[in-house]
C-alpha atoms as an extended CHARMM CRD file, in Angstrom:
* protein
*
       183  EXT
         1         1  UNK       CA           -167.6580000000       47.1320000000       86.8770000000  PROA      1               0.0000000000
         2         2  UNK       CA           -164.7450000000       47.5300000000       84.5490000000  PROA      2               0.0000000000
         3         3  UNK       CA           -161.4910000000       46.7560000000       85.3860000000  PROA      3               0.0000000000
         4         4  UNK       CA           -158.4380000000       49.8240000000       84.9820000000  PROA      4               0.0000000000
         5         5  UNK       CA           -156.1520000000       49.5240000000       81.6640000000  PROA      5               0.0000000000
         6         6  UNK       CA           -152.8980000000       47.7040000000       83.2820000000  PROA      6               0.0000000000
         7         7  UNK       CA           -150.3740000000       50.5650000000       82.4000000000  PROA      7               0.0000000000
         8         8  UNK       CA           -147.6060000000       48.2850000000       82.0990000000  PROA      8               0.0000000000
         9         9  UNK       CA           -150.0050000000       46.8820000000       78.9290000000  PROA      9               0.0000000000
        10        10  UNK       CA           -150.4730000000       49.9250000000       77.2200000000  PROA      10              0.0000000000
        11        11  UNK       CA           -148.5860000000       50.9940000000       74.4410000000  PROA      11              0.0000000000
        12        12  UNK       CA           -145.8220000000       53.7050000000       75.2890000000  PROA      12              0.0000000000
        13        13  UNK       CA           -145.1220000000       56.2630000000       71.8780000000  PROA      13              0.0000000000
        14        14  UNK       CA           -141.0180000000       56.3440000000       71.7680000000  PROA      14              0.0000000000
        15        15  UNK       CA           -139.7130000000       59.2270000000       70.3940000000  PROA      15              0.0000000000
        16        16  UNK       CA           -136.6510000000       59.1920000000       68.2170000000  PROA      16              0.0000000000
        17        17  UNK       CA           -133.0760000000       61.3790000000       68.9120000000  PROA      17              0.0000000000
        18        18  UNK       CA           -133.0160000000       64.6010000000       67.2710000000  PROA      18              0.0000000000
        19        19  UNK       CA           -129.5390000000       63.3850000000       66.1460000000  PROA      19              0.0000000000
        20        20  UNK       CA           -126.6240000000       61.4040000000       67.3830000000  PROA      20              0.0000000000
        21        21  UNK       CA           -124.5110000000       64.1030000000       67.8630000000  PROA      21              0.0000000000
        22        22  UNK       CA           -123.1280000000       63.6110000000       71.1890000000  PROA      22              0.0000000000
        23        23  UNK       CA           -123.2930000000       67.4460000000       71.9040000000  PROA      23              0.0000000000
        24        24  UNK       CA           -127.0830000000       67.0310000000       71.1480000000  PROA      24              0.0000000000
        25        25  UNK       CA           -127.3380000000       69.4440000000       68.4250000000  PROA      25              0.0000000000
        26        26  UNK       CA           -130.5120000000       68.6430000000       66.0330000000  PROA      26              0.0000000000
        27        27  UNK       CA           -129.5380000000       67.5420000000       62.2640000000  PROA      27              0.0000000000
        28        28  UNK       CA           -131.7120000000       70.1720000000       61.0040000000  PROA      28              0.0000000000
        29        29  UNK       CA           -128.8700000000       72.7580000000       62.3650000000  PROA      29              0.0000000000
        30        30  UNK       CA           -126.5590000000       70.7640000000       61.2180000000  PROA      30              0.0000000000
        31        31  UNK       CA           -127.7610000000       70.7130000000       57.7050000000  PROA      31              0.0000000000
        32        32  UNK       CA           -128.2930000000       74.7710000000       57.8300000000  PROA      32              0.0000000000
        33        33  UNK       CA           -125.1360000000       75.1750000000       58.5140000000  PROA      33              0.0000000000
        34        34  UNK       CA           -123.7430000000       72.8730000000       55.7810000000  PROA      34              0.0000000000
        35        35  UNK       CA           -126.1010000000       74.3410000000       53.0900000000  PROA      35              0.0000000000
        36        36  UNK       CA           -124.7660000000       78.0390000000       54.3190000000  PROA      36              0.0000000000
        37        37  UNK       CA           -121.4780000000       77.2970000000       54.0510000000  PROA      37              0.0000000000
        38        38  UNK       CA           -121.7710000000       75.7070000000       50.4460000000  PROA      38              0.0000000000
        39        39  UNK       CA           -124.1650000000       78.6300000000       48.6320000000  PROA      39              0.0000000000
        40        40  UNK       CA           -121.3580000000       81.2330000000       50.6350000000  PROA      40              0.0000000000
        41        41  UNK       CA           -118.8580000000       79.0840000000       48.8710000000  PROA      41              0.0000000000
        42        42  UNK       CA           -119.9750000000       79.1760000000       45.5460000000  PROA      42              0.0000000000
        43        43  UNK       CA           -121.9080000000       82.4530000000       45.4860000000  PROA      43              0.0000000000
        44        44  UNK       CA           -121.3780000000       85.1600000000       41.8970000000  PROA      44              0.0000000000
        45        45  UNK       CA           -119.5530000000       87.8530000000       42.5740000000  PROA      45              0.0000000000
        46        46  UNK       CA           -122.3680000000       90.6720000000       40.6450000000  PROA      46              0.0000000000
        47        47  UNK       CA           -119.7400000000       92.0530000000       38.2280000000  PROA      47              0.0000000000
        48        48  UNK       CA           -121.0810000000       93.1020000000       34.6830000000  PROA      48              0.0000000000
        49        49  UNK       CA           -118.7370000000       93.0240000000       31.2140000000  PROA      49              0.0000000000
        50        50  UNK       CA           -119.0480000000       96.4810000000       29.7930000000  PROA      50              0.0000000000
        51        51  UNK       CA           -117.5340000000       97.2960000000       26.4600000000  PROA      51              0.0000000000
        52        52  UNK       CA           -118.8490000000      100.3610000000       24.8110000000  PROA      52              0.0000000000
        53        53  UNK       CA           -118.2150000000      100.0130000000       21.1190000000  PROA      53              0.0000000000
        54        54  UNK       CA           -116.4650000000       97.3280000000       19.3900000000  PROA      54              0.0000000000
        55        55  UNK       CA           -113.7110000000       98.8960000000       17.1190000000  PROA      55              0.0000000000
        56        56  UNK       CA           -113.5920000000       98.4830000000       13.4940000000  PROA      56              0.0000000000
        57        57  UNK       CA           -110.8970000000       95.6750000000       12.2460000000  PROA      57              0.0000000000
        58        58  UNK       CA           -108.5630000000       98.4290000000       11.2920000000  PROA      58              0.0000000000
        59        59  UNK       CA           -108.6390000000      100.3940000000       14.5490000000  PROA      59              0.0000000000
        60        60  UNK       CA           -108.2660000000       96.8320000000       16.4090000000  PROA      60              0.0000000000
        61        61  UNK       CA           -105.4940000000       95.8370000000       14.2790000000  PROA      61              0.0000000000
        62        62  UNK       CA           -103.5930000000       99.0960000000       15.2410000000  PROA      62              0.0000000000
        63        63  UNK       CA           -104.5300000000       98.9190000000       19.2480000000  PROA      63              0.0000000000
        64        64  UNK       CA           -103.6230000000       94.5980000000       19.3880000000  PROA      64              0.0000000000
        65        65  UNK       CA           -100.5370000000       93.7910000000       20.5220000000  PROA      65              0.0000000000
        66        66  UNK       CA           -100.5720000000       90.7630000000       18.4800000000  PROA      66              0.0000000000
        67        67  UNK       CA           -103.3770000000       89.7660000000       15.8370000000  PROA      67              0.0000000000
        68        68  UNK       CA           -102.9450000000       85.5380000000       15.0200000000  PROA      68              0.0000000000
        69        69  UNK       CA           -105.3590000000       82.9490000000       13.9090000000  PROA      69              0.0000000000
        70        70  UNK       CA           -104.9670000000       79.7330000000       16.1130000000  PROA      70              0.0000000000
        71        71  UNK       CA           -106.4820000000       76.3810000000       16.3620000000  PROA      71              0.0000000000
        72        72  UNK       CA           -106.9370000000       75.6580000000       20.1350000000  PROA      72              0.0000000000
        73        73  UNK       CA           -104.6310000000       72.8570000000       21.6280000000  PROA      73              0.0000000000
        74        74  UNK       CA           -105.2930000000       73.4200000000       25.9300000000  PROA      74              0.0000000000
        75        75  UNK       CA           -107.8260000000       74.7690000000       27.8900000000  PROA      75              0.0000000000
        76        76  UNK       CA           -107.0470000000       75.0990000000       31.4440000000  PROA      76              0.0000000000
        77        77  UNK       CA           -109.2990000000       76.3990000000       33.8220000000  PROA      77              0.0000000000
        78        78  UNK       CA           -107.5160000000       78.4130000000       36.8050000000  PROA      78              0.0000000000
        79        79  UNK       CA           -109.5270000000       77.8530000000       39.7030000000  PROA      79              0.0000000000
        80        80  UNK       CA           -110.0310000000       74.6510000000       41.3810000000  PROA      80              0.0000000000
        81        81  UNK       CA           -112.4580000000       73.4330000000       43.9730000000  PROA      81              0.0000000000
        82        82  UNK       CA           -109.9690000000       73.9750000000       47.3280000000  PROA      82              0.0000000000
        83        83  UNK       CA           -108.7150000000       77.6660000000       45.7800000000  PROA      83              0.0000000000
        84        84  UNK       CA           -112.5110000000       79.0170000000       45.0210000000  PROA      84              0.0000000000
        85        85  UNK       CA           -113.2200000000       78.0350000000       48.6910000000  PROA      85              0.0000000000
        86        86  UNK       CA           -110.3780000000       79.7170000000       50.4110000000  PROA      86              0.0000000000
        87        87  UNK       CA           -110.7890000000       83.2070000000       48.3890000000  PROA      87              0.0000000000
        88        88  UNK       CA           -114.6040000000       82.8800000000       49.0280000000  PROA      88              0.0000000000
        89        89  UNK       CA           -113.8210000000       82.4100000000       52.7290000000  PROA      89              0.0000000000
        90        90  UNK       CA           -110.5180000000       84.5620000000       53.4460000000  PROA      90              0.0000000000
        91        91  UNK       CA           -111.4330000000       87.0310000000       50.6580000000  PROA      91              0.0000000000
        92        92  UNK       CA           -109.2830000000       88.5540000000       48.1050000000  PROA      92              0.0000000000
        93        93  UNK       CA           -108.6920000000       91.5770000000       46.2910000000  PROA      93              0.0000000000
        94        94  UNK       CA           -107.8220000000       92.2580000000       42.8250000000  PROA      94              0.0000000000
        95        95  UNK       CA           -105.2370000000       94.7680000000       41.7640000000  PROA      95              0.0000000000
        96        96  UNK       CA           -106.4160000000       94.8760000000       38.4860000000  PROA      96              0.0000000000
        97        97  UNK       CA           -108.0920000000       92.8470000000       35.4080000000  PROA      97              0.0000000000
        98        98  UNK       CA           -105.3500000000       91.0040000000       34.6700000000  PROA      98              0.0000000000
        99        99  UNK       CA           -105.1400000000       89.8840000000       38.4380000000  PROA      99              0.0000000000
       100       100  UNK       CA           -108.2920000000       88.2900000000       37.9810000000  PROA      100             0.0000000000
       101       101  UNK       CA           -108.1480000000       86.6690000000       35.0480000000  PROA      101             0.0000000000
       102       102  UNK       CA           -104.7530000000       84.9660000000       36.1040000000  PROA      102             0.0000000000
       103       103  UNK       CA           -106.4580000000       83.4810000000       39.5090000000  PROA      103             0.0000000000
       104       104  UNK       CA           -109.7020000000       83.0800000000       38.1200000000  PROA      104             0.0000000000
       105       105  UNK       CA           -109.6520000000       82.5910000000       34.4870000000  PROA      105             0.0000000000
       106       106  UNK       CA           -108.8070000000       79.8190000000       31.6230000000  PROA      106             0.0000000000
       107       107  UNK       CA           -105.0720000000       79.6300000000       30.3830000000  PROA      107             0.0000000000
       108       108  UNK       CA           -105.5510000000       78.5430000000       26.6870000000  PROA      108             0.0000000000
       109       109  UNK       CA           -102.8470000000       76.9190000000       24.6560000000  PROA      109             0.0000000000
       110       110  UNK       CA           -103.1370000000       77.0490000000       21.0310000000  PROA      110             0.0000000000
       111       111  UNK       CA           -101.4250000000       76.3550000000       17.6400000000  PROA      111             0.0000000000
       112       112  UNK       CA           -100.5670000000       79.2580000000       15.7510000000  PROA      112             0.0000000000
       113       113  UNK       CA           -101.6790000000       79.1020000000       11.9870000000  PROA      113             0.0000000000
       114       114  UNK       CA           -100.9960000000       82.7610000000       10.5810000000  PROA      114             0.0000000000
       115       115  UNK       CA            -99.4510000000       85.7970000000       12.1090000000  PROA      115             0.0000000000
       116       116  UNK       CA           -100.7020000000       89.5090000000       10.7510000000  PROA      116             0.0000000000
       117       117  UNK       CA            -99.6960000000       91.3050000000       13.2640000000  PROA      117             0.0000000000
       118       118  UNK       CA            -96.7250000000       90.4060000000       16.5760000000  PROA      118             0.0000000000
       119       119  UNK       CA            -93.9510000000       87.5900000000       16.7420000000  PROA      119             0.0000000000
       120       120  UNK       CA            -94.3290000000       84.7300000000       14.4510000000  PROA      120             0.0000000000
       121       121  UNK       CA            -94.2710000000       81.7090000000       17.0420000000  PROA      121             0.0000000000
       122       122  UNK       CA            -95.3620000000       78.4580000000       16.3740000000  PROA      122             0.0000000000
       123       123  UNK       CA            -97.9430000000       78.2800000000       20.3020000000  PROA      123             0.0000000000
       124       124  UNK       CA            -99.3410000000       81.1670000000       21.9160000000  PROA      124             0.0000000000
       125       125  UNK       CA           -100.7210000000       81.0300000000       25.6570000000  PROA      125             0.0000000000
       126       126  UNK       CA           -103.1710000000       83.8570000000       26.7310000000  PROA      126             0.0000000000
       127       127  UNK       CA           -105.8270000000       83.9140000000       29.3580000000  PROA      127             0.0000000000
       128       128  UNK       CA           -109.4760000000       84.8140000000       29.2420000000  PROA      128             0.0000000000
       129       129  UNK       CA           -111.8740000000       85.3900000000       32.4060000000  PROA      129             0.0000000000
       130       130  UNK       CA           -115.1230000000       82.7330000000       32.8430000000  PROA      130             0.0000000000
       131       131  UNK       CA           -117.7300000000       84.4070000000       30.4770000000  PROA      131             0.0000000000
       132       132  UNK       CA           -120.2530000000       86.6960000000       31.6170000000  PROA      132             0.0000000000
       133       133  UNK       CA           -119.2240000000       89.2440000000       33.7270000000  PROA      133             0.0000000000
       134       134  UNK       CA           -115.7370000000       89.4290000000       33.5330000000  PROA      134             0.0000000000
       135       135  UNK       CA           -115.6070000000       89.6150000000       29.5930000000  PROA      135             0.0000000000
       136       136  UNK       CA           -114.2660000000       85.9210000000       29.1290000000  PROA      136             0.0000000000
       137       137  UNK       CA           -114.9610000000       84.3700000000       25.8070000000  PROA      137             0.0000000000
       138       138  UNK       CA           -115.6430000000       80.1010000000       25.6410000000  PROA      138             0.0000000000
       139       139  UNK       CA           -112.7530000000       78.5550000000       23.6690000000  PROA      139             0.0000000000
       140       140  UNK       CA           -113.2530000000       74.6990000000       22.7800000000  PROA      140             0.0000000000
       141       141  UNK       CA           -109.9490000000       72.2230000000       21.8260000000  PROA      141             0.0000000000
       142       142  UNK       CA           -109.6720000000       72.1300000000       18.1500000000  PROA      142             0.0000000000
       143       143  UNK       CA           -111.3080000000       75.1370000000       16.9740000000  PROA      143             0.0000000000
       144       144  UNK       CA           -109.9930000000       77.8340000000       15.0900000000  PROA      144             0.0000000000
       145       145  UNK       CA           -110.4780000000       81.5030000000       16.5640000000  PROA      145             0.0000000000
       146       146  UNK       CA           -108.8050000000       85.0980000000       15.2250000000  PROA      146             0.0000000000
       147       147  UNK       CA           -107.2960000000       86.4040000000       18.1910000000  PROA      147             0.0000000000
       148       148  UNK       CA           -106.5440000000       90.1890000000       18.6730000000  PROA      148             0.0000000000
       149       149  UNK       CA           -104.3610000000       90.2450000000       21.7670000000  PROA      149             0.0000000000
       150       150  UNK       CA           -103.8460000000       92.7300000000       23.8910000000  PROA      150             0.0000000000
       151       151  UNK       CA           -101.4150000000       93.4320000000       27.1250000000  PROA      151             0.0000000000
       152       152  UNK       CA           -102.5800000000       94.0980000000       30.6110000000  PROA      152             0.0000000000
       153       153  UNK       CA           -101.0490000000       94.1780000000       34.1750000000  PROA      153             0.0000000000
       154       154  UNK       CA            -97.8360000000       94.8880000000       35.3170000000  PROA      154             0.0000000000
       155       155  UNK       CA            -96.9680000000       91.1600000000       33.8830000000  PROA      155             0.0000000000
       156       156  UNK       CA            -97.9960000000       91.8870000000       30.4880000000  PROA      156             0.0000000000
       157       157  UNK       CA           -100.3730000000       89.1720000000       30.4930000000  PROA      157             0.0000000000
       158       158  UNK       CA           -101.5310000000       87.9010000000       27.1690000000  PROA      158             0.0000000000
       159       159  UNK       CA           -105.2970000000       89.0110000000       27.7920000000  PROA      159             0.0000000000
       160       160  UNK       CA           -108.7530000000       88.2070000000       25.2550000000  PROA      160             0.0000000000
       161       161  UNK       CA           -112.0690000000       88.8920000000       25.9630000000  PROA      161             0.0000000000
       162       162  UNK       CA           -115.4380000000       89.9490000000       24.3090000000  PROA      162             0.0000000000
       163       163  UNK       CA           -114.5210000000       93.6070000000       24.2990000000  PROA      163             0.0000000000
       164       164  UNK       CA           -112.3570000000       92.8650000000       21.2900000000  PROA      164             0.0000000000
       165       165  UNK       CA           -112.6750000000       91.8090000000       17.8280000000  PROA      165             0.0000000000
       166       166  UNK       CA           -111.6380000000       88.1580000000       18.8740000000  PROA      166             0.0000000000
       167       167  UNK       CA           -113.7320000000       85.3820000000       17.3080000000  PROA      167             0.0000000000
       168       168  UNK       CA           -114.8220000000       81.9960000000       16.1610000000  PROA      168             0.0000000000
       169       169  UNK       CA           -112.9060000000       81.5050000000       12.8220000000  PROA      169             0.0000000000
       170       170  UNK       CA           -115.7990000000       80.4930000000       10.8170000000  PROA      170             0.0000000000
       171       171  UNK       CA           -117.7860000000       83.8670000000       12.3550000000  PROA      171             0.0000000000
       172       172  UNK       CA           -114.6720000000       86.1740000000       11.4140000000  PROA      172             0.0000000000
       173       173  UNK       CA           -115.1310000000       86.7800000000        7.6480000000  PROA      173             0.0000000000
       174       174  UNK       CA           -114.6080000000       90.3940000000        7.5720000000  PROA      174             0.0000000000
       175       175  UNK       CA           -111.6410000000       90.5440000000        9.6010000000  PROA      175             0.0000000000
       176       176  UNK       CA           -109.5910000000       88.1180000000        7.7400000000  PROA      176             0.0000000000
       177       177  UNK       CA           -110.8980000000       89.4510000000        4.5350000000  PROA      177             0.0000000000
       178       178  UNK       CA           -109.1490000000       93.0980000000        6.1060000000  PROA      178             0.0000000000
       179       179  UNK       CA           -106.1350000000       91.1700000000        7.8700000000  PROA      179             0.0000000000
       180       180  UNK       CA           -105.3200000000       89.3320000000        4.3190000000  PROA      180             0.0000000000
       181       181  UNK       CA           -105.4840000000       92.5460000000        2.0730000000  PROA      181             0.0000000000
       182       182  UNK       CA           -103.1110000000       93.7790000000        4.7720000000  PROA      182             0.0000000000
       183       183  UNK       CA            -99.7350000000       94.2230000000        4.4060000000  PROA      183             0.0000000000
């Protein structure tokens, strides 16, 4: 005859917490909730840069409020970790471009090398949006760019973006060759 198993021998299968949470709630919520709250936080706005037709370097000339070829000193980008999360939580409304680009944008400082068109200052500042979909353009220190400026908002906010004839120096042949035969 065989003798019972002796319970108090047998192995017993313990069975980890969920979580130390005091309130009990499982990690795995936990985690959801953190992972939420970080793709809402740093989610694209689907915005789209539309330009229509690039003008000719006369036409642009004429419609700039200021045509200048810098060399890049400062880029400084606009929006910072804690300001992205509160207008991604609280929400915000733009009244216009220029709005956005002065929240959201870069603020770049830059040497001025030759004015053809606009006050002959020595610096410029003027803001552009974050590429893509709001028509910013990527400006690295120490490059040289021709910059057509233009005015916008209510502050008449220095303003370039890809819907202008604004470029890379070393990409801007054609305009300079027009901006030198200029008077």
């Amino acid at each position: 005859m065989r003798a019972a198993p002796n319970k108090s021998l047998q192995r017993t299968r313990l069975r980890a917490p969920l979580s130390s949470d005091p309130l009990g709630r499982p990690r795995v919520i936990r985690t959801a909730v953190a992972c939420f709250a970080f793709a809402l936080a740093f989610r694209n706005q689907a915005t789209a840069c539309s330009c229509g037709a690039i003008p000719a370097p006369e036409q642009a000339f004429v419609e700039a409020s200021a045509v200048r070829l810098v060399t890049v000193t400062k880029v400084s980008d606009k929006l910072w970790f804690g300001k992205r999360l509160w207008y991604t939580l609280v929400g915000h409304e733009h009244s216009d471009y220029a709005d956005y680009v002065s929240r959201f944008g870069f603020e770049i400082t830059a040497h001025v090398d030759r004015t053809f068109k606009g006050p002959a200052d020595s610096s410029t500042r003027f803001l552009t949006g974050r590429g893509g979909g709001d028509c910013g353009l990527p400006f690295k220190r120490g490059n040289q760019y021709l910059l057509y400026l233009g005015l916008y908002g209510a502050q008449g906010l220095s303003i370039v973006g890809m819907c202008s004839r604004t470029a890379p120096g070393t990409s801007a042949s054609a305009d300079l060759a027009f901006l030198q035969g200029h008077p």
